[in-house]
N, CA, C and O atoms as a CHARMM CRD file, in Angstrom:
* protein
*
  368
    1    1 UNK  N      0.81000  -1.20000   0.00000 PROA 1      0.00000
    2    1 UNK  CA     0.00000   0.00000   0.00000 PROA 1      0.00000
    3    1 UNK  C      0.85700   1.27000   0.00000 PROA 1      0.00000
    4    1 UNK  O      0.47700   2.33800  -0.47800 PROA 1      0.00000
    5    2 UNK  N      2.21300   1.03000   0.65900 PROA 2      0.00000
    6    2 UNK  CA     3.12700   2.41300   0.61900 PROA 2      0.00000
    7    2 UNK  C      3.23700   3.11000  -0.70900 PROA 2      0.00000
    8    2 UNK  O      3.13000   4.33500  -0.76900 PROA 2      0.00000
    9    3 UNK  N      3.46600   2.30600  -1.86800 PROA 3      0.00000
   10    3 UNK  CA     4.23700   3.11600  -3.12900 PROA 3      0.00000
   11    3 UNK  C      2.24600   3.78700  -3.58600 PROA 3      0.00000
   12    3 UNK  O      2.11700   4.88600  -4.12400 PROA 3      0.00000
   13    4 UNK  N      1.55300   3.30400  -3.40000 PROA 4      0.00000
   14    4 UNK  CA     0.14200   3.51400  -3.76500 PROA 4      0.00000
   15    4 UNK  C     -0.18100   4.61600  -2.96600 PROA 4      0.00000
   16    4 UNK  O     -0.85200   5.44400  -3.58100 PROA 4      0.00000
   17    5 UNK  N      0.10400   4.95400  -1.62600 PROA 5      0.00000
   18    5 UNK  CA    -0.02300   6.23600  -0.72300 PROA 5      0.00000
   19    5 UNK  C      0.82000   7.25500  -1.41400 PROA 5      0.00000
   20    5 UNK  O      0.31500   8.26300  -1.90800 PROA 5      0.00000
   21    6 UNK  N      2.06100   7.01200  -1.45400 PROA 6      0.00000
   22    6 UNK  CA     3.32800   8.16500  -1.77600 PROA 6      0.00000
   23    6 UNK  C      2.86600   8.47600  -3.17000 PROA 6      0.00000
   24    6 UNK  O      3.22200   9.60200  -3.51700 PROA 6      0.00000
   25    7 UNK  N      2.20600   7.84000  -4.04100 PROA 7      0.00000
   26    7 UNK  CA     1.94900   8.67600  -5.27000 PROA 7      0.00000
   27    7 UNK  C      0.45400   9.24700  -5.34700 PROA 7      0.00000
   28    7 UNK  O      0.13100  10.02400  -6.24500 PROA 7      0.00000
   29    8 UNK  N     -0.46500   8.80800  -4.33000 PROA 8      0.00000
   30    8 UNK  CA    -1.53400   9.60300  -4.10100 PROA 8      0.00000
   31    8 UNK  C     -0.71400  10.68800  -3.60600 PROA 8      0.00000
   32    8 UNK  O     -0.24100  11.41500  -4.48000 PROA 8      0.00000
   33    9 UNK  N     -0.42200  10.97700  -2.33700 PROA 9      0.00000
   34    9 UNK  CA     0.39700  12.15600  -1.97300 PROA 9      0.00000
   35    9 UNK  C      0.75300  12.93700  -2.73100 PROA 9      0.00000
   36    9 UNK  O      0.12100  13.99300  -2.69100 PROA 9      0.00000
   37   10 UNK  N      1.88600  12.84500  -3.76300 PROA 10     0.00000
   38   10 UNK  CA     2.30700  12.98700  -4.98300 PROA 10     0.00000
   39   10 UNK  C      1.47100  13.64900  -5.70300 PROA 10     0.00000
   40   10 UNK  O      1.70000  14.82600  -5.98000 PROA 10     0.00000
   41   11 UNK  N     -0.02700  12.79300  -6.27800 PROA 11     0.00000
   42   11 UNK  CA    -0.73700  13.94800  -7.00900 PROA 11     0.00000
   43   11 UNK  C     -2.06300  14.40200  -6.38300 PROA 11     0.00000
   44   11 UNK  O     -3.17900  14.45600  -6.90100 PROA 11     0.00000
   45   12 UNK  N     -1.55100  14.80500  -4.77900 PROA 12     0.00000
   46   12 UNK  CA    -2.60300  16.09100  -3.65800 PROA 12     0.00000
   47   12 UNK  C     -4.01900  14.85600  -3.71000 PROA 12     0.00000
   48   12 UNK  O     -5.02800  15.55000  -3.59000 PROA 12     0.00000
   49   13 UNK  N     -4.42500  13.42300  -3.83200 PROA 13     0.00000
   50   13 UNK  CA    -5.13100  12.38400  -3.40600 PROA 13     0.00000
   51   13 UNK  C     -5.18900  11.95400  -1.97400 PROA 13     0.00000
   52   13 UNK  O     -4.22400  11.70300  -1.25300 PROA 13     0.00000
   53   14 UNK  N     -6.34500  11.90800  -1.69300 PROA 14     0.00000
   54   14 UNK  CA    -6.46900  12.02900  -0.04600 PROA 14     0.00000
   55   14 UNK  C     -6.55200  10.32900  -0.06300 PROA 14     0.00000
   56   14 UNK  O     -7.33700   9.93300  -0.92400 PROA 14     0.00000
   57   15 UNK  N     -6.01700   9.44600   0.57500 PROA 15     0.00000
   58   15 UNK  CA    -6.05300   7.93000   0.77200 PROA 15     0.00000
   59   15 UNK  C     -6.60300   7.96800   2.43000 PROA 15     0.00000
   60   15 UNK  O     -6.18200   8.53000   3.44100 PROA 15     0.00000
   61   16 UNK  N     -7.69000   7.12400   2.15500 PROA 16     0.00000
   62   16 UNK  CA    -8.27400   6.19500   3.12300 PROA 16     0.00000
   63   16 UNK  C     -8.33300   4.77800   3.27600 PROA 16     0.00000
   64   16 UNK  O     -8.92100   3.99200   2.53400 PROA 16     0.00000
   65   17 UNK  N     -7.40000   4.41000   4.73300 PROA 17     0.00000
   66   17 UNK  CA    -6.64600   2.87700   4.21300 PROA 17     0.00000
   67   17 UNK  C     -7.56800   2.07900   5.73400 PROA 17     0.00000
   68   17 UNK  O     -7.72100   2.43500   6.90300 PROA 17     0.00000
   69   18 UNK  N     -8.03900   0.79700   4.87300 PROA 18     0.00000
   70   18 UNK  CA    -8.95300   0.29000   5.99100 PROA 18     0.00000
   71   18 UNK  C     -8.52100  -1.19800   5.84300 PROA 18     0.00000
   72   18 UNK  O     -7.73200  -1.40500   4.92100 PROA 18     0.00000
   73   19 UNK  N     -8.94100  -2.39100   6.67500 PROA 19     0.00000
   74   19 UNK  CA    -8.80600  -3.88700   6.82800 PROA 19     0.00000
   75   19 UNK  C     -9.45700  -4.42900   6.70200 PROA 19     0.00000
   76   19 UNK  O    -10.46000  -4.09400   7.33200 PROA 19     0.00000
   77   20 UNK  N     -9.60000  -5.62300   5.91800 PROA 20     0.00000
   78   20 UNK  CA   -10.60800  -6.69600   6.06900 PROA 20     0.00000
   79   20 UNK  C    -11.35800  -6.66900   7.40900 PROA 20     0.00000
   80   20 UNK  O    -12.58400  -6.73000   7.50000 PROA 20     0.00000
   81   21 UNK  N    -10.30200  -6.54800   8.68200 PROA 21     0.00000
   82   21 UNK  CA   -11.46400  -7.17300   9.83700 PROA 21     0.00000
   83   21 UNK  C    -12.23800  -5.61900  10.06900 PROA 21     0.00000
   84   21 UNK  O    -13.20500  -5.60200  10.83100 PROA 21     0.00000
   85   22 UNK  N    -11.82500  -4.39300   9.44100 PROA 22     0.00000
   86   22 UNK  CA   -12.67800  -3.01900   9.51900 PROA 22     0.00000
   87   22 UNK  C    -13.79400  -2.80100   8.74900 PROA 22     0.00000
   88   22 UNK  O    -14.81200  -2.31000   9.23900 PROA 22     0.00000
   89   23 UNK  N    -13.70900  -3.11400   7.60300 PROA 23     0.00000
   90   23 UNK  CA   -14.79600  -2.93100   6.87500 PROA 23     0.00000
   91   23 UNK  C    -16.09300  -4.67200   6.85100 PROA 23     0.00000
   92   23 UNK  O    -17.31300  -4.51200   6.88300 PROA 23     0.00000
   93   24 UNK  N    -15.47300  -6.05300   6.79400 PROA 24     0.00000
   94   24 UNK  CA   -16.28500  -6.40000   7.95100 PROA 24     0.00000
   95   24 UNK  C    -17.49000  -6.50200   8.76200 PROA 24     0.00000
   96   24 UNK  O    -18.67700  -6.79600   8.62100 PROA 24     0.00000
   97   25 UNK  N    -16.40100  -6.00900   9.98600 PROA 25     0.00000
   98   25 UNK  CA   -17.39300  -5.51200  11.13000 PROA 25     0.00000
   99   25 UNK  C    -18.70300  -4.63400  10.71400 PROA 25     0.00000
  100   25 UNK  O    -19.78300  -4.92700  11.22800 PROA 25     0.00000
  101   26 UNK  N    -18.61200  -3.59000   9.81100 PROA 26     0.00000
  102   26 UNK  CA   -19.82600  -2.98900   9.49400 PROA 26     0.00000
  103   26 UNK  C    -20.35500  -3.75600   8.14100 PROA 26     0.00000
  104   26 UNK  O    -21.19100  -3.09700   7.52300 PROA 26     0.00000
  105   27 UNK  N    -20.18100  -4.41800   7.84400 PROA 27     0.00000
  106   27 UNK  CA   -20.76400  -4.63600   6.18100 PROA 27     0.00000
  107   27 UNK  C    -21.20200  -6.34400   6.42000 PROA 27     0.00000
  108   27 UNK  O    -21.73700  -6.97300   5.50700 PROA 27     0.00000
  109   28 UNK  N    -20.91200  -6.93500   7.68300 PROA 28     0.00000
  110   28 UNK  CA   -20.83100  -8.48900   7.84300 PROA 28     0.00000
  111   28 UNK  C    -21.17300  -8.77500   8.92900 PROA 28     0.00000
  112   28 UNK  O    -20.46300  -8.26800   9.79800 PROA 28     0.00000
  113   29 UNK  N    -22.58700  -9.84900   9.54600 PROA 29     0.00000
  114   29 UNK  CA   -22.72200  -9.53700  10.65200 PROA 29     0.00000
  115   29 UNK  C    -21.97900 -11.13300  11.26800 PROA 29     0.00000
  116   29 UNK  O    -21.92100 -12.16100  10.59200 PROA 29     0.00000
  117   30 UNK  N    -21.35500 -10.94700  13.01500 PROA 30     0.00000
  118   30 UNK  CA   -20.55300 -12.13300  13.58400 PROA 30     0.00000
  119   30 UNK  C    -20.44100 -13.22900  12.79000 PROA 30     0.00000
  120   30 UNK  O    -19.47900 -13.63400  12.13700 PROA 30     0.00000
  121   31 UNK  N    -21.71700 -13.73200  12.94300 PROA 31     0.00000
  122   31 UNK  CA   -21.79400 -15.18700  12.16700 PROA 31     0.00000
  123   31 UNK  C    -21.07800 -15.10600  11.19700 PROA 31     0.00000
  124   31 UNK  O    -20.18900 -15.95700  11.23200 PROA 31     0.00000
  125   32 UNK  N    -21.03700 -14.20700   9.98000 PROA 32     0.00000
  126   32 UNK  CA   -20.73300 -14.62200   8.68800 PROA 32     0.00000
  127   32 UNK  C    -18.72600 -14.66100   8.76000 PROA 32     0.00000
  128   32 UNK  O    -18.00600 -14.68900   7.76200 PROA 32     0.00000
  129   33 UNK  N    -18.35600 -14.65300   9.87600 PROA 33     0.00000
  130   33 UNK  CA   -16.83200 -14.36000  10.00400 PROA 33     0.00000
  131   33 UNK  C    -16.34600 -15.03500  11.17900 PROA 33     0.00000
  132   33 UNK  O    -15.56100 -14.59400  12.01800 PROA 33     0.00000
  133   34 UNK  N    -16.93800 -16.21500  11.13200 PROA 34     0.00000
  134   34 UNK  CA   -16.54600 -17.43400  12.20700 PROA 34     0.00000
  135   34 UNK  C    -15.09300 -17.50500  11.70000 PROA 34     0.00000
  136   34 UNK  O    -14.17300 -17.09900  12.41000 PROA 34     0.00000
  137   35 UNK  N    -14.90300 -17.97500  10.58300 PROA 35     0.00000
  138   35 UNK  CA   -13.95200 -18.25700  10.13400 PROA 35     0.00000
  139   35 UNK  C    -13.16400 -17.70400   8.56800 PROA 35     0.00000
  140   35 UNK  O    -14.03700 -17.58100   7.70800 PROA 35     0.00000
  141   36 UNK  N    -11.92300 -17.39900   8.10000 PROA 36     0.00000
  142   36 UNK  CA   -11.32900 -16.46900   7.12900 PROA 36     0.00000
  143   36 UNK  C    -12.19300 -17.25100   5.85100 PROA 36     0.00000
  144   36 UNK  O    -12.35600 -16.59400   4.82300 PROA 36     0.00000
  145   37 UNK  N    -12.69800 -18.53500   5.91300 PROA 37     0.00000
  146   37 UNK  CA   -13.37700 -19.25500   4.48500 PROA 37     0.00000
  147   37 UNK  C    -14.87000 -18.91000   4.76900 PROA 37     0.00000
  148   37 UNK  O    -15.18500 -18.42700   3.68200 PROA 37     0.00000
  149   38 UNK  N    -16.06400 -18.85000   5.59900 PROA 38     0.00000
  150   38 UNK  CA   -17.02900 -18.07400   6.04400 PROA 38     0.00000
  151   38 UNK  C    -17.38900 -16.94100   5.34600 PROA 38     0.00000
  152   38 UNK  O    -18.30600 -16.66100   4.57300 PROA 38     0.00000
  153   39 UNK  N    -15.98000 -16.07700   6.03600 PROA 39     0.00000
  154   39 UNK  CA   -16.13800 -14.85600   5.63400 PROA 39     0.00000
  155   39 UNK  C    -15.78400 -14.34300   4.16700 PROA 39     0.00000
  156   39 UNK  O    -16.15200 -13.19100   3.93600 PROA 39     0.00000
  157   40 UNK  N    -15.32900 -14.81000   3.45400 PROA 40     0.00000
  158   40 UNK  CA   -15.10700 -14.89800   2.12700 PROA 40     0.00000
  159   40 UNK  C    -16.10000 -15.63600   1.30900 PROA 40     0.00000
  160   40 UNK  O    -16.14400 -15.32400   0.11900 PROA 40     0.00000
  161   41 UNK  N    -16.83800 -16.48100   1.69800 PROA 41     0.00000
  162   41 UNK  CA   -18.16400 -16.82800   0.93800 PROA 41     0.00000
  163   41 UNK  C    -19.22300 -16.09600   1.28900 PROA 41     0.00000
  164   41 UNK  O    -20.27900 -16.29500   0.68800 PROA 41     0.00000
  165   42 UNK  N    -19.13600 -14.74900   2.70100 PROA 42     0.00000
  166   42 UNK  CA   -20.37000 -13.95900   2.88700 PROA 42     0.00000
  167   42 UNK  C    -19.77300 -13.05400   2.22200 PROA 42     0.00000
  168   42 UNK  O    -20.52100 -12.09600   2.02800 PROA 42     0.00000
  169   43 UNK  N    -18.55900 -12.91000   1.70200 PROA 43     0.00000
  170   43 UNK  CA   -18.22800 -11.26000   1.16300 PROA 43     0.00000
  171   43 UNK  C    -19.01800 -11.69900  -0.31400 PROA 43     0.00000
  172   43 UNK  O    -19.86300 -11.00500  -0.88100 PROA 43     0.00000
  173   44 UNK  N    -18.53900 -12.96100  -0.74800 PROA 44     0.00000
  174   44 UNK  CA   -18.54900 -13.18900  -1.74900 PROA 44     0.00000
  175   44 UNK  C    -20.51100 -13.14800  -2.26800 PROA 44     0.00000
  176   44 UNK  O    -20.84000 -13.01100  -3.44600 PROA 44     0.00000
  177   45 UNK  N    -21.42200 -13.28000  -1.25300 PROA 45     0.00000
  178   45 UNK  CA   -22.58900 -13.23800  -1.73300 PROA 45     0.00000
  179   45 UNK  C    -23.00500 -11.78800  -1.49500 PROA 45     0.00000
  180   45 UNK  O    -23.79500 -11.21700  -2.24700 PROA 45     0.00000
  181   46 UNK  N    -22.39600 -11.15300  -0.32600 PROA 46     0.00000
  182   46 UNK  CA   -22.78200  -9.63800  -0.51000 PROA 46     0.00000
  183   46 UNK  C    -22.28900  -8.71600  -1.50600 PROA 46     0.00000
  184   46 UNK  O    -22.96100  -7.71500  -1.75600 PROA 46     0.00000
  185   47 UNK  N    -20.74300  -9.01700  -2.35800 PROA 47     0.00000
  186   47 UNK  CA   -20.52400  -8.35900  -3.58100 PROA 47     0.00000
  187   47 UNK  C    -21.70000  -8.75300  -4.59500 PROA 47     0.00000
  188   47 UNK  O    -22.04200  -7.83800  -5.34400 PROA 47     0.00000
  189   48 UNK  N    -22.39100 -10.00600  -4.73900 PROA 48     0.00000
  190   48 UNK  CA   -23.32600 -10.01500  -5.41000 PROA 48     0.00000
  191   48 UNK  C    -24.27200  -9.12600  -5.43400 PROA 48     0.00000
  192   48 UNK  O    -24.40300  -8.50300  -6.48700 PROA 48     0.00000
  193   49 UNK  N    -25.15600  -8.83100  -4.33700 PROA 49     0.00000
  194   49 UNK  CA   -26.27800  -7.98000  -4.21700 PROA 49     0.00000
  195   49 UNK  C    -25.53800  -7.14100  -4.28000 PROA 49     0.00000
  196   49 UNK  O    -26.14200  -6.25100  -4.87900 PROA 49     0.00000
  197   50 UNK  N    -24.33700  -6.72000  -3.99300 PROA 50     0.00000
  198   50 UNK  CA   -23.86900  -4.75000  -4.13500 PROA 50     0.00000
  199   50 UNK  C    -24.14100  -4.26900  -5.51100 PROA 50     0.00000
  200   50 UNK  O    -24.68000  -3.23000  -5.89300 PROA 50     0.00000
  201   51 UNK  N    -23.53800  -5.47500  -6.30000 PROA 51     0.00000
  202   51 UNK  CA   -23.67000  -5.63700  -7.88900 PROA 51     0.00000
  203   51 UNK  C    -24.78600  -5.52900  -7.91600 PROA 51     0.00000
  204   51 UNK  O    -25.08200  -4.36500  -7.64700 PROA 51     0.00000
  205   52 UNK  N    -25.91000  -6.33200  -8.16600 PROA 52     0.00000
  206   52 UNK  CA   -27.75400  -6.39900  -8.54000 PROA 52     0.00000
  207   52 UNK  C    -27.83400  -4.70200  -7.76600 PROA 52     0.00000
  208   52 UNK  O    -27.86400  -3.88800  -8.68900 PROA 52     0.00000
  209   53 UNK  N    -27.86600  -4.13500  -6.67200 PROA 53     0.00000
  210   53 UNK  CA   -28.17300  -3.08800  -6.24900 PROA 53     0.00000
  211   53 UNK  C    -27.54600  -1.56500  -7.38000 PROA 53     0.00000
  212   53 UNK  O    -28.18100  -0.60900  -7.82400 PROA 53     0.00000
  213   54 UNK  N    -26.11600  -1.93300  -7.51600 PROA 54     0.00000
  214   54 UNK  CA   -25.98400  -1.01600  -8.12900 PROA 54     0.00000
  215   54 UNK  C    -26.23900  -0.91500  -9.82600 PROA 54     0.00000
  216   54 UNK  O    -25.82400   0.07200 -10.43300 PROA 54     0.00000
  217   55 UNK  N    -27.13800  -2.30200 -10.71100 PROA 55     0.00000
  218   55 UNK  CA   -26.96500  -2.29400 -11.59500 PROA 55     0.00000
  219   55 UNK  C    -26.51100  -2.68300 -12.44600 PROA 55     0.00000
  220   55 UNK  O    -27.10100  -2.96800 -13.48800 PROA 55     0.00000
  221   56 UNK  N    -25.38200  -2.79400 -12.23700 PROA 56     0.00000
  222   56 UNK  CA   -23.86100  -3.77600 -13.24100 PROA 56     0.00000
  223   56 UNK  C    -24.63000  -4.62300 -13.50900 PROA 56     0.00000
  224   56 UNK  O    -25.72700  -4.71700 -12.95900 PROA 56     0.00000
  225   57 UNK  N    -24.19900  -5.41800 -14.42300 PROA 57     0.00000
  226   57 UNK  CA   -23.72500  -6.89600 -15.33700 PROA 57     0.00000
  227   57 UNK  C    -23.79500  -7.62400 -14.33900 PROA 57     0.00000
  228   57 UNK  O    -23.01200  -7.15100 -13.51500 PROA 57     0.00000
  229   58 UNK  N    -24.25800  -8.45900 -13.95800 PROA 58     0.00000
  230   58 UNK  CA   -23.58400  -9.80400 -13.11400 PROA 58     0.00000
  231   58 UNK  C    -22.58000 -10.59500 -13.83300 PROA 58     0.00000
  232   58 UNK  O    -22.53300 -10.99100 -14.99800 PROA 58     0.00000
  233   59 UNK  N    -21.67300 -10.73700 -12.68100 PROA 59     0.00000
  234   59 UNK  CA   -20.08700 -11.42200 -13.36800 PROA 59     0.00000
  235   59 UNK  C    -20.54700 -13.01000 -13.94600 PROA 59     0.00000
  236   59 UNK  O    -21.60700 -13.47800 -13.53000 PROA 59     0.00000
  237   60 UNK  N    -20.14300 -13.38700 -14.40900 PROA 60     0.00000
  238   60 UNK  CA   -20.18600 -14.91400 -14.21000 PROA 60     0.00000
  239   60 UNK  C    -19.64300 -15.80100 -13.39500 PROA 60     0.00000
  240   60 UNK  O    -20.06100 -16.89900 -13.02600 PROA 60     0.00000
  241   61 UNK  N    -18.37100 -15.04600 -13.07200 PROA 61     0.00000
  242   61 UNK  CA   -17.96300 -15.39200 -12.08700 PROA 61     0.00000
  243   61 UNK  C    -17.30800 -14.42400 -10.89000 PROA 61     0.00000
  244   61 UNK  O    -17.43700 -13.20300 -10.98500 PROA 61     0.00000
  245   62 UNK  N    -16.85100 -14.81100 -10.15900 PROA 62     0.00000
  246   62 UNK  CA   -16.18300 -13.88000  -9.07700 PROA 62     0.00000
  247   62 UNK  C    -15.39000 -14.38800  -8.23400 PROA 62     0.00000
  248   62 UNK  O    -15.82300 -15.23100  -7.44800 PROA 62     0.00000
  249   63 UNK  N    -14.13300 -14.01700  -8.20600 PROA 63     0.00000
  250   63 UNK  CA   -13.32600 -14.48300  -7.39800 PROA 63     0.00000
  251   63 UNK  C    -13.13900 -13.62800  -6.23100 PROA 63     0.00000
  252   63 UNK  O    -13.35200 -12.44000  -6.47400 PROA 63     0.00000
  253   64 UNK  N    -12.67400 -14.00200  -4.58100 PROA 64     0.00000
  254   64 UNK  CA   -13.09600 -13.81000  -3.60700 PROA 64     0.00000
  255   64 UNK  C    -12.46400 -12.54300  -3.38600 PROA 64     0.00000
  256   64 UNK  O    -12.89000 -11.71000  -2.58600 PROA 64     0.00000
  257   65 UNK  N    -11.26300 -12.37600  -4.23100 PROA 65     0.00000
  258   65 UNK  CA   -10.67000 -10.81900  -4.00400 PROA 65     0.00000
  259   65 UNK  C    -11.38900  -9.80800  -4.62300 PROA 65     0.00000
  260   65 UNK  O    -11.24700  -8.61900  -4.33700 PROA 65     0.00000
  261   66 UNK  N    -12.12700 -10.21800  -5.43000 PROA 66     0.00000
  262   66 UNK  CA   -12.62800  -9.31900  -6.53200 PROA 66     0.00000
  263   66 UNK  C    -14.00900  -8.82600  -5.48700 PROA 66     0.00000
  264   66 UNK  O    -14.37900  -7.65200  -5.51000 PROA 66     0.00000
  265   67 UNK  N    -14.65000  -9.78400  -4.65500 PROA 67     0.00000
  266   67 UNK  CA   -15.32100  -9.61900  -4.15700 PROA 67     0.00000
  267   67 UNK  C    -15.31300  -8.72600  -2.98300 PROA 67     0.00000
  268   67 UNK  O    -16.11200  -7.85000  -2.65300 PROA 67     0.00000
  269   68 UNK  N    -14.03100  -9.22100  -2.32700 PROA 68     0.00000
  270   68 UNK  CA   -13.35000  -8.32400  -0.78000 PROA 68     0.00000
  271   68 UNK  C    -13.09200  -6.68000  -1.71000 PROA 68     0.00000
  272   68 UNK  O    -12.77900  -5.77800  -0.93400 PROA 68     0.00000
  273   69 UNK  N    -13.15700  -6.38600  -2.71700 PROA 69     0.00000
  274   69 UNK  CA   -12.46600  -5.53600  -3.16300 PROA 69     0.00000
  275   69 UNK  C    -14.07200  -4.44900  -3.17300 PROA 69     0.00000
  276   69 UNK  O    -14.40000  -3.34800  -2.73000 PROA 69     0.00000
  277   70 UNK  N    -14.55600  -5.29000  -3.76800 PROA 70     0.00000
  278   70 UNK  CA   -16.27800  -4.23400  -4.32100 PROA 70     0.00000
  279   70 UNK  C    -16.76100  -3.83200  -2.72800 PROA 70     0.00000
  280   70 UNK  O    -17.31500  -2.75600  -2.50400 PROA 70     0.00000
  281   71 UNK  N    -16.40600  -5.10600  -1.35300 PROA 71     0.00000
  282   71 UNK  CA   -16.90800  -4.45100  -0.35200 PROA 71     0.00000
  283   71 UNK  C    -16.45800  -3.31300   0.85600 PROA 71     0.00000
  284   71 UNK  O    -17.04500  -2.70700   1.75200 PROA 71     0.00000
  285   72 UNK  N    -14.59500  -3.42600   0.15500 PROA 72     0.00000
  286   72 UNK  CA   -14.09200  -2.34700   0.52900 PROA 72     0.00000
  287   72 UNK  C    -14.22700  -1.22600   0.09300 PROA 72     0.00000
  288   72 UNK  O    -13.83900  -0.26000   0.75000 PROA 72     0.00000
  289   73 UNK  N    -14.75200  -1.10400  -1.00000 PROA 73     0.00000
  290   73 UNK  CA   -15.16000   0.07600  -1.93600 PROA 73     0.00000
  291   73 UNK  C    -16.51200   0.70600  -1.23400 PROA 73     0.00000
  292   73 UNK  O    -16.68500   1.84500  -0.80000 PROA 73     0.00000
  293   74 UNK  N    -17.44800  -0.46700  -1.27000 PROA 74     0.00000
  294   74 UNK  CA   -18.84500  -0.30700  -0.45700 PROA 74     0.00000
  295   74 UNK  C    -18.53500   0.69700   0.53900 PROA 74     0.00000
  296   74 UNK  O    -19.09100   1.79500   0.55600 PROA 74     0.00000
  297   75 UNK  N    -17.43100   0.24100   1.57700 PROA 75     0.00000
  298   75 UNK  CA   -16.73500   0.57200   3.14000 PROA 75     0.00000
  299   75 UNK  C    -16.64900   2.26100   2.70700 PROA 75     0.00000
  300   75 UNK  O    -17.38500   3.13200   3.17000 PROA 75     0.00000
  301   76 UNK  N    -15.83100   2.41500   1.95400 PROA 76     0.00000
  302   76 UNK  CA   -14.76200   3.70100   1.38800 PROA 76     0.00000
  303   76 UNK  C    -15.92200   4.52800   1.52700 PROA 76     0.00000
  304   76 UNK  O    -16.08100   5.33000   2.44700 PROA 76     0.00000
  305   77 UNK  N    -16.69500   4.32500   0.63200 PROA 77     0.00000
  306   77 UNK  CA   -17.59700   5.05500   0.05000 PROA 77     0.00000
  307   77 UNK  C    -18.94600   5.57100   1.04600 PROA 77     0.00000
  308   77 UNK  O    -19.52600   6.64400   0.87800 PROA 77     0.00000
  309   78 UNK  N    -19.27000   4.63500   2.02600 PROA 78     0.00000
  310   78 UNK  CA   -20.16700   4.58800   3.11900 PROA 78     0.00000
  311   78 UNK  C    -19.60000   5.39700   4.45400 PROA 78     0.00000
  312   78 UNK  O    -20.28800   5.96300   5.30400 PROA 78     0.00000
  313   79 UNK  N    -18.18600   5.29700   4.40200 PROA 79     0.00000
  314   79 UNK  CA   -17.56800   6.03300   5.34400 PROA 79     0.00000
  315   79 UNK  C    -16.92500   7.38100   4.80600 PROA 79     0.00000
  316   79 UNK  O    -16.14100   7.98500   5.53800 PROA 79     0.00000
  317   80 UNK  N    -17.26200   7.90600   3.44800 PROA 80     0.00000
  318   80 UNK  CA   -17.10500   9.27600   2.95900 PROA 80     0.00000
  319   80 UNK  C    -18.23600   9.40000   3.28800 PROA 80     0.00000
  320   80 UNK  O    -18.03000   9.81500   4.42900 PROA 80     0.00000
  321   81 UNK  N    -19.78900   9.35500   3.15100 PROA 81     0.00000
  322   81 UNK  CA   -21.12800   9.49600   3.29800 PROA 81     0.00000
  323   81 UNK  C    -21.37200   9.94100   2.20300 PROA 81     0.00000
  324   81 UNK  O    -22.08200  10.93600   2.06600 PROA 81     0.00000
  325   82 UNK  N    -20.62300   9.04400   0.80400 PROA 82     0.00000
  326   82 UNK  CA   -21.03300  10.17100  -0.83600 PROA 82     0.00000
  327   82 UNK  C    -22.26600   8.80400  -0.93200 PROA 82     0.00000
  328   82 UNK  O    -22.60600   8.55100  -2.08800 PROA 82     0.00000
  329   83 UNK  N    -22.97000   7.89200   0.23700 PROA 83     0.00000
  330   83 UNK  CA   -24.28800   6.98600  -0.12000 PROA 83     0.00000
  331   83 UNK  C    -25.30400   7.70000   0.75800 PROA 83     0.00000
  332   83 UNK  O    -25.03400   8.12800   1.88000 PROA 83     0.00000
  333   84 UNK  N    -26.43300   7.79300   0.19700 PROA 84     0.00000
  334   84 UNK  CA   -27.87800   8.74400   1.11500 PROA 84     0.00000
  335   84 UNK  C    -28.06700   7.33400   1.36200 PROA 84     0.00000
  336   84 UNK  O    -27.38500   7.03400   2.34100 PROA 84     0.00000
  337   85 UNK  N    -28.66300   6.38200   0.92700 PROA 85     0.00000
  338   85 UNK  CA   -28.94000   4.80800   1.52300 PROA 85     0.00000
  339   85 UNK  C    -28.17200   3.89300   0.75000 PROA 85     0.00000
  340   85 UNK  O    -28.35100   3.55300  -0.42000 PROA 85     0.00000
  341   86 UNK  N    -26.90000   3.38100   1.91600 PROA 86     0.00000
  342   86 UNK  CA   -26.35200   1.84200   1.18300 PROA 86     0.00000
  343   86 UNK  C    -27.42000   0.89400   0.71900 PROA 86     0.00000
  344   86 UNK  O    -28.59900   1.12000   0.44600 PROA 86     0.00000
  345   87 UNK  N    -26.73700  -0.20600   0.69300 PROA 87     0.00000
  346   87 UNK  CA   -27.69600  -1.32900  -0.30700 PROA 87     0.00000
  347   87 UNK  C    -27.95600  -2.09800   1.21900 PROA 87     0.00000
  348   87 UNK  O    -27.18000  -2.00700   2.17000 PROA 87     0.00000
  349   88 UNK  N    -29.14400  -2.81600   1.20800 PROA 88     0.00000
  350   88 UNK  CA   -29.16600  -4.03100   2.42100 PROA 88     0.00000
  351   88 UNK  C    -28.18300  -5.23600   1.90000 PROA 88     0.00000
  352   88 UNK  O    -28.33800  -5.65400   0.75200 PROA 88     0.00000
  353   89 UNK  N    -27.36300  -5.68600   2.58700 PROA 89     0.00000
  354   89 UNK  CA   -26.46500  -6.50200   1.99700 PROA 89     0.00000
  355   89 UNK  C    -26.96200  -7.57500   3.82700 PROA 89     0.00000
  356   89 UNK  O    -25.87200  -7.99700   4.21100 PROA 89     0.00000
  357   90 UNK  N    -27.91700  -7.98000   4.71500 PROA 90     0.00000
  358   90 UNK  CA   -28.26100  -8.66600   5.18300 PROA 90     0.00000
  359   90 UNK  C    -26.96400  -8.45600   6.45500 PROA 90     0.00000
  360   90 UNK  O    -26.80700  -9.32100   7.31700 PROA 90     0.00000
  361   91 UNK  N    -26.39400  -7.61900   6.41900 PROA 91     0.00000
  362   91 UNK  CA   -25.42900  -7.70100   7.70200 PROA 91     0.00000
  363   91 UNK  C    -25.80500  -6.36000   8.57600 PROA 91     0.00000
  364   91 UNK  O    -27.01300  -6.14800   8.47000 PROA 91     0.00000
  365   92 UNK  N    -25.17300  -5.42600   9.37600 PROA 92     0.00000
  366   92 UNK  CA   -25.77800  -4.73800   9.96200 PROA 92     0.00000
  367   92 UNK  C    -26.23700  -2.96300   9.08600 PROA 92     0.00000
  368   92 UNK  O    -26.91800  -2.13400   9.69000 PROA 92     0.00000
């Protein structure tokens, strides 16, 4: 994430840097994060509905980073407040 900060810096980009177990906690409720394989098949069905919610294509497929990735975005974006109502993604 360093060389990705120093060139936001670089061109005046404000970076907001968060964790799997941060974004998570708000986007995933206990249960779905018993365990690191759990929680990667609940990310993996809540990138689905983020997708159906926002519209897109449904992938054909999706791999679990691709998935951790759309719900860190979800995170980013929910914790700028640029969403008037997130999507129900069944966690809190």
């Amino acid at each position: 994430a360093v060389p990705w900060e120093r060139e936001a810096e670089r061109r005046g980009i404000a970076v907001l840097r968060t964790s799997a177990e941060e974004w998570r906690l708000r986007l995933l409720l206990p249960r779905q994060q018993h365990s690191g394989a759990q929680a990667k098949h609940s990310a993996d069905s809540a990138a689905r509905r983020v997708i159906r919610w926002s519209g897109a294509p449904s992938p054909t497929s999706l791999r679990h980073d691709a998935a951790e990735a759309i719900l860190a975005g979800l995170w980013g974006v929910m914790r700028m407040g640029w969403l008037a109502e997130p999507p129900r993604l069944g966690g809190k």
